[in-house]
Phi, psi and omega in degrees: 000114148350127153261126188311145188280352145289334201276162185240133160292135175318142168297152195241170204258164179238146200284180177301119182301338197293323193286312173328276193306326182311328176244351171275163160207126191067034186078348167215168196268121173248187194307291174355281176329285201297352159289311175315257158020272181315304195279006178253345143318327158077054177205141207262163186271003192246011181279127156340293184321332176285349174283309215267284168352289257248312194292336183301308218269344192051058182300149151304284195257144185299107154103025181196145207231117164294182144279348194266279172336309162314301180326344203237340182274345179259308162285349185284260200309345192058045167295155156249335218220180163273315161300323171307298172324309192270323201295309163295011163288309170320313186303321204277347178321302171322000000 
């Protein structure tokens, strides 16, 4: 099926950069970072929540965060902030 030259691909979303680059290198987050993340998150890595974080984000690869990835963990809460960010670890608990 055609696509009509109105439809658009959806957009895909994007993360905060300010938030991204704090815990990224080279364009993705690798384990490091991601020990960084959890702990400023104030969440421990072996907590269920980092399961149900990982699922949010649809990660690809074990032990690495895209930008595209982040990006869905950042529109999921409607974060702004780093700060923003750590205030939504209660919400996602629910």
């Amino acid at each position: 099926m055609r696509k009509n030259a109105a439809q658009k691909e959806p957009e895909k979303p994007k993360a905060n950069s300010k938030i991204f680059e704090e815990f990224s290198k080279d364009d993705t987050i690798d384990q490091d970072g991601m020990v960084l993340l959890f702990g400023k998150l104030k969440v421990e890595v072996d907590d269920p929540l980092v399961g149900y974080i990982l699922y949010i984000m649809q990660c690809k690869q074990n032990g690495e965060i895209s930008r595209e990835e982040f990006a869905r963990l950042v529109a999921h809460t409607k974060a702004t902030s780093v700060a923003d960010l750590i205030s939504r670890v209660p919400q996602l608990r629910k």
